[in-house]
N, C-alpha and C positions, 0 to 999 in steps of 0.2 A: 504494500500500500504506500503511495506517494502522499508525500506532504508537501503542501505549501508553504514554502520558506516563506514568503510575504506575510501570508496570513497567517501562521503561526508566530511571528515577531510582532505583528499587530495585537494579535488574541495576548501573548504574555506581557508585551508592553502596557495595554492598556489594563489588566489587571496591577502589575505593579503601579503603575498611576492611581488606579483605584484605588490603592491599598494607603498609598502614600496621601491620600488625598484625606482619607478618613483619619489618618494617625493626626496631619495637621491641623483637622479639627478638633479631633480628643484637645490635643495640644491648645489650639485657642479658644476652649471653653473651660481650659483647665483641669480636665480630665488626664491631662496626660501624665503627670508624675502618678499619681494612680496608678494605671493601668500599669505603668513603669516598675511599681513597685510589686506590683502583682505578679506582673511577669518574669521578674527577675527570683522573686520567693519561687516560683514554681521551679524553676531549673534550679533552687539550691543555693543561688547565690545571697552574697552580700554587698556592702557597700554602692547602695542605690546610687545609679545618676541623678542630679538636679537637673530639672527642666530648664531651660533659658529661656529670657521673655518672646515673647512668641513674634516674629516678624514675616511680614506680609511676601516680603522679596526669597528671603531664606526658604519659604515654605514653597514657592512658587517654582525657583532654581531644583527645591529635593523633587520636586515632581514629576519638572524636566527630566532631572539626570533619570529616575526612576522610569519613564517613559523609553530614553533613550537604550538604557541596562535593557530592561526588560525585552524590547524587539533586537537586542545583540542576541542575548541568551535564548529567544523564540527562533531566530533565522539560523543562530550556528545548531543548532538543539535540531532543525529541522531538516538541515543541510548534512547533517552528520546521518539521520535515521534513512533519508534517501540512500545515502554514498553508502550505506551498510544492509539494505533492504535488497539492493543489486546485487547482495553475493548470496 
């Protein structure tokens, strides 16, 4: 079965976007050291991160990059299951 490289970097970019989208919100309603601490209890850990004040640009740019990441890792992710599906 072939995969569309396009539409598989579309499909996981735009989930990471989504993902990131929703975190920036936790983050500017103030939900997000919460969840931070939550998360971090579940794996075990300590020494929680502080949230920093939340900015409109900073969340904008992690979106981007997230956008960006996501349709690398969908088209290589896709491009890989092709070139290995031919043998």
């Amino acid at each position: 079965m072939k995969i569309n490289s396009n539409t598989a970097g579309l499909s996981l970019g735009s989930l990471f976007g989504i993902m990131h989208l929703v975190w920036i919100a936790l983050v500017g309603v103030g939900a997000g050291q919460p969840v931070a601490n939550w998360s971090y209890g579940m794996h075990f850990m300590s020494g929680m991160p502080q949230m920093m004040g939340f900015g409109l640009g900073t969340g904008i740019f992690g979106i981007i990059l997230a956008l960006v990441a996501g349709y690398i890792i969908g088209y290589a992710f896709a491009a890989l299951w092709n070139y290995f599906d031919k043998k």
